[in-house]
C-alpha positions, 0 to 999 in steps of 0.5 A: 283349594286345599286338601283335607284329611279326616282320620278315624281317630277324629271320628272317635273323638267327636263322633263314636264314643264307645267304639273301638280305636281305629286308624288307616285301613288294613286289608290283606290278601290271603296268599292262597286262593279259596272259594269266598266262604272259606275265604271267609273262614281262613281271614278270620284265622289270620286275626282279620275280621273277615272279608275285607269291607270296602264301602267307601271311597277311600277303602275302595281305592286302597283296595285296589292299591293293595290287591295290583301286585297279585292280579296277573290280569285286570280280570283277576279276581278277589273275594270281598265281604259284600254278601247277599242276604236271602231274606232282604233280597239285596247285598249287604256288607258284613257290617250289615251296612248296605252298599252305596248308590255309586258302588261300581257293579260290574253289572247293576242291579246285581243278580239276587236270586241267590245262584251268586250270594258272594261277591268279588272284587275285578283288577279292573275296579269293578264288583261282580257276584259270584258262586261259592264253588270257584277259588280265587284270591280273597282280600281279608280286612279289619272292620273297625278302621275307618278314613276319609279325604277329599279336597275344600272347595272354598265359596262353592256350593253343592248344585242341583241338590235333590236331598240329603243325607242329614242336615244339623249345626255343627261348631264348624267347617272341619266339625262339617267335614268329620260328620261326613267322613263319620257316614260312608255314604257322604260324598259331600258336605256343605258348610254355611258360615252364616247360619252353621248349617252342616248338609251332607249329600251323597252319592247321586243327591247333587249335580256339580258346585257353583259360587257361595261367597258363604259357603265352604264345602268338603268333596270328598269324590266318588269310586 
């Protein structure tokens, strides 16, 4: 097995005319605390986006990275941009993107009745809701960033597939790996050599992998 990694500028070229230029992702947390709204506020007003967006693996994972040296505790808690949006009932990033199956709640479904309508990032990796009266550390972020890794899995399959996220042909197995990584849901990717067939799945859409002598595929791992 052989590890791969797909950069966002891979993405642009392939995949994302017409956005802007991105790279690794940069978050930061704010050196004083705020309640999460003018956490908000206050990211902006530093040349961030906003809330830092941490939708997929990868972002999750430097997130955490990046916020261990100000936790005192794995309690410890950091503001993030996953808002609740009143009239759909349900969190959403502030991309508008909508949180992915395998996000790690701290307790799931979250509470949407609108007493918590922000959410905060634990030490420990876990995303709980929260009020807007209580000051914490915020973690800002750019929104125009954007990476993906995972590892090859040579003549492997993805098992147990219940469905998928998209099916299409693509001019090859790295083709394959940059559609998955362009979709921050994609937890797999299955390339057929056979047919040129690109199958991405994500979270809870497979089970394992078993052989394929025809088969290459791109896991690219969970929170």
């Amino acid at each position: 097995m052989r590890f791969v990694l797909v950069l966002v500028m891979m993405l642009l070229l392939l995949w994302s005319a017409g956005t802007r230029a991105g790279g690794t992702f940069r978050f930061r947390v704010l050196d004083t605390i705020h309640v999460p709204s003018e956490g908000h506020v206050r990211c902006q007003e530093t040349g961030f986006d906003g809330l830092a967006i941490i939708s997929s693996p990868e972002a999750y994972k430097h997130a955490m990275a990046v916020i261990q040296p100000n936790a005192s505790s794995s309690t410890s808690r950091f503001a993030i941009g996953l808002f609740l949006n009143s009239a759909e009932r349900d969190f959403f990033w502030a991309d508008g993107t909508e949180y992915a199956r395998d996000t790690p709640w701290s307790n799931y479904p979250p509470d949407t009745s609108g007493t918590k309508p922000f959410c905060r990032l634990r030490a420990d990796g876990k995303i709980l809701t929260t009020k807007d009266n209580n000051a914490a550390f915020s973690l800002c972020g750019m929104y125009d960033t954007r990476e993906s890794y995972g590892r090859t899995l040579h003549k492997q399959q993805p098992d147990g597939q219940t469905s998928s996220l998209r099916v299409q042909q693509t001019r090859s197995y790295l083709e394959c790996t940059v559609l998955c990584g362009s979709d921050y849901r994609c937890r797999a990717a299955e390339y057929s050599f056979t047919t040129s067939m690109c199958t991405t799945l994500g979270p809870n859409m497979f089970s394992g992998f078993s052989a394929n002598e025809f088969t290459s595929t791109f896991d690219r791992g969970s929170f």
